[in-house]
C-alpha positions as CSV (number, residue, x, y, z in Angstrom):
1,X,111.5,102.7,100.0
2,X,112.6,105.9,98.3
3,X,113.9,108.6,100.4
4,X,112.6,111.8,99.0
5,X,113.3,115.7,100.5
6,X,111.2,119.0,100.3
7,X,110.8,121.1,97.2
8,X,111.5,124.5,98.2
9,X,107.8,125.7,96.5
10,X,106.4,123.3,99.3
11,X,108.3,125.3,101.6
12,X,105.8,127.6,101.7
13,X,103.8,126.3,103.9
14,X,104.7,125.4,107.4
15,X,104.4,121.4,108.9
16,X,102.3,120.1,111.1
17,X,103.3,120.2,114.6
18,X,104.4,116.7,116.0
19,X,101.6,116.1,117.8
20,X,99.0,116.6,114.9
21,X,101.8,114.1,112.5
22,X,101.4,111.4,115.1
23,X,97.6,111.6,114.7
24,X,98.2,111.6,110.8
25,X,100.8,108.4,111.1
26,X,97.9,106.5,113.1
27,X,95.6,107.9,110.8
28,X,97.5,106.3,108.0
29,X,98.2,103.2,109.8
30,X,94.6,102.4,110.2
31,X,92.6,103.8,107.3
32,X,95.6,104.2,104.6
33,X,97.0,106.6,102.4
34,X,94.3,109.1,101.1
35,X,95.9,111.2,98.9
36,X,98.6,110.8,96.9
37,X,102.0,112.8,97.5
38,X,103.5,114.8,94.8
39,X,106.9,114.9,93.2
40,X,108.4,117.6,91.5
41,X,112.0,117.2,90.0
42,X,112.6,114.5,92.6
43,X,111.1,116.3,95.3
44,X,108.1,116.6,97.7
45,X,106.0,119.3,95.8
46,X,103.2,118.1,97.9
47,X,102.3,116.2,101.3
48,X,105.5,116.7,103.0
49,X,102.9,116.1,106.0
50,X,101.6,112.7,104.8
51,X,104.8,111.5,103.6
52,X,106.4,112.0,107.0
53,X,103.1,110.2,108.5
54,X,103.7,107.5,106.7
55,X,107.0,107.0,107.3
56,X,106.2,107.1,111.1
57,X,103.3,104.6,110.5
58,X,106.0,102.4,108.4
59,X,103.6,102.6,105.4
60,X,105.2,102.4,101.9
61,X,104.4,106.2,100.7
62,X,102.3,106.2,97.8
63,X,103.4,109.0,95.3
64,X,102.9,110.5,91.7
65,X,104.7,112.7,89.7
66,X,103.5,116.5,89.2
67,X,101.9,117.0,86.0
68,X,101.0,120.8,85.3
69,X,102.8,123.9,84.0
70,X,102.7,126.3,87.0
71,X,103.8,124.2,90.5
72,X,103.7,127.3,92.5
73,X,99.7,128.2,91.6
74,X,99.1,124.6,92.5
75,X,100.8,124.5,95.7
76,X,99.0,127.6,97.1
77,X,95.8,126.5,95.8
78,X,96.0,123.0,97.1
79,X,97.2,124.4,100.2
80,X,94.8,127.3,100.6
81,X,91.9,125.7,99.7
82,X,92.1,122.5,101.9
């Protein structure tokens, strides 16, 4: 399993508290991965949440690479808009 840390663009947002990544992680565990996490220059662009959950849940982390021109306009309007 790759180890991956946080882009600092992603830093913009806060994480989820513990209790709300445990419900993710079970979340995970029972239903999957939904959406996919984003990488950016080796990086977590996006879903630093999920890929924490599924690390907890011991779920193989399922990730893409970004694809765009503009990574900060994309993390505030996936993030905004959720």
């Amino acid at each position: 399993m790759d180890k991956y840390t946080d882009h600092p663009i992603a830093e913009l947002f806060p994480l989820m508290p513990d209790s709300e990544l445990q419900e993710l992680a079970d979340d995970i565990r029972d239903n999957g991965q939904r959406e996919d996490i984003v990488v950016y220059q080796g990086k977590i662009l996006d879903g630093r949440n999920r890929y924490r959950a599924c690390l907890l849940a011991d779920v193989e982390p399922r990730v893409r690479s970004y694809i765009g021109t503009d990574p900060i306009r994309d993390v505030l309007s996936w993030n905004l808009h959720r």
